[in-house]
N, C-alpha and C positions, 0 to 999 in steps of 0.2 A: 847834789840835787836829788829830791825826792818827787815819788809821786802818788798817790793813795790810788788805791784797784779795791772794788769790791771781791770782797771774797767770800763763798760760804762754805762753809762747814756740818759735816754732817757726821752722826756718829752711830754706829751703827753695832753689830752685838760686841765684837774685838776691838774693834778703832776707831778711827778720825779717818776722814777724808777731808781732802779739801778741794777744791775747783776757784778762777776766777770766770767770770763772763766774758771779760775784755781781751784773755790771754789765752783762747783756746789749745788744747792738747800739755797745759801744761796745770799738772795735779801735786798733790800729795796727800803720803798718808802717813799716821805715827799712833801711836800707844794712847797719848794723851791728848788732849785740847791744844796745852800749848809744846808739843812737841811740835803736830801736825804745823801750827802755826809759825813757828823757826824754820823749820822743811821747806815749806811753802813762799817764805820770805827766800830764803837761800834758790827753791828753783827758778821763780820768778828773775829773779836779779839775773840769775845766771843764762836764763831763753833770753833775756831782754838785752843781755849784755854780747851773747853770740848774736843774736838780732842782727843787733847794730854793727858788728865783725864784718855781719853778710850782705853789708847795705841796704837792708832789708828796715822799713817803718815800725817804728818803738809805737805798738797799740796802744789812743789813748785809753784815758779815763775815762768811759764817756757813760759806763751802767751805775744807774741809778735806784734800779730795783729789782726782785728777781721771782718768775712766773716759776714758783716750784711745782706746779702740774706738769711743766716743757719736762724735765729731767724725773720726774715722781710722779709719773700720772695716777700708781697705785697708791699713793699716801703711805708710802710704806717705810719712809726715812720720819721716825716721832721727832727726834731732838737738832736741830739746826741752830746752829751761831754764824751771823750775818755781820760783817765790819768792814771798815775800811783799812788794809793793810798797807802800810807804807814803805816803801821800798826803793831802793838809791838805782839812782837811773846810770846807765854808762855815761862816761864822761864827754863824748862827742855827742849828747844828745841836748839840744837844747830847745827846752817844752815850750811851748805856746804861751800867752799870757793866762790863757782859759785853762789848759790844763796844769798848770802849776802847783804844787800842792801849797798849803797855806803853813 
């Protein structure tokens, strides 16, 4: 089972970052576009998979869009990549009909 989480990315003078909305405290960063973006697949799986270890609620999907003044109020990240990142949910989690990914 999978689930799609907005993610952005921003890129800044050396690297990538990445952030989700839905997944606080959990980041990455890498060299390239699609480094940051495998990193970022692998830590997500990985918080959501200890998550669920901890009996702890798998965050839905549930952002939709993203107020980059909250996190860049200086305008000072120029280049951002916004997607839907899909990512395999632990196996004892069984999503909602609404969060499902398609």
């Amino acid at each position: 089972m999978t689930r799609e989480y907005l993610v952005v990315y921003e890129k800044v003078a050396n690297n990538w970052s990445a952030f989700s909305p839905d997944v606080p405290g959990c980041g990455s960063l890498g060299d390239t576009l699609e480094e940051t973006r495998t990193d970022m697949r692998e830590a997500m799986e990985l918080y959501l998979s200890e998550s669920a270890k901890a009996g702890e609620a798998i965050p839905d999907a549930s952002a939709t869009s993203i107020d980059f003044t909250e996190f860049d109020p200086g305008h000072e990240t120029k280049h951002y990549v916004v997607e839907w990142l899909s990512v395999s949910l632990p196996q004892s989690v069984t999503p909602t009909r609404a969060t499902q990914a398609a």
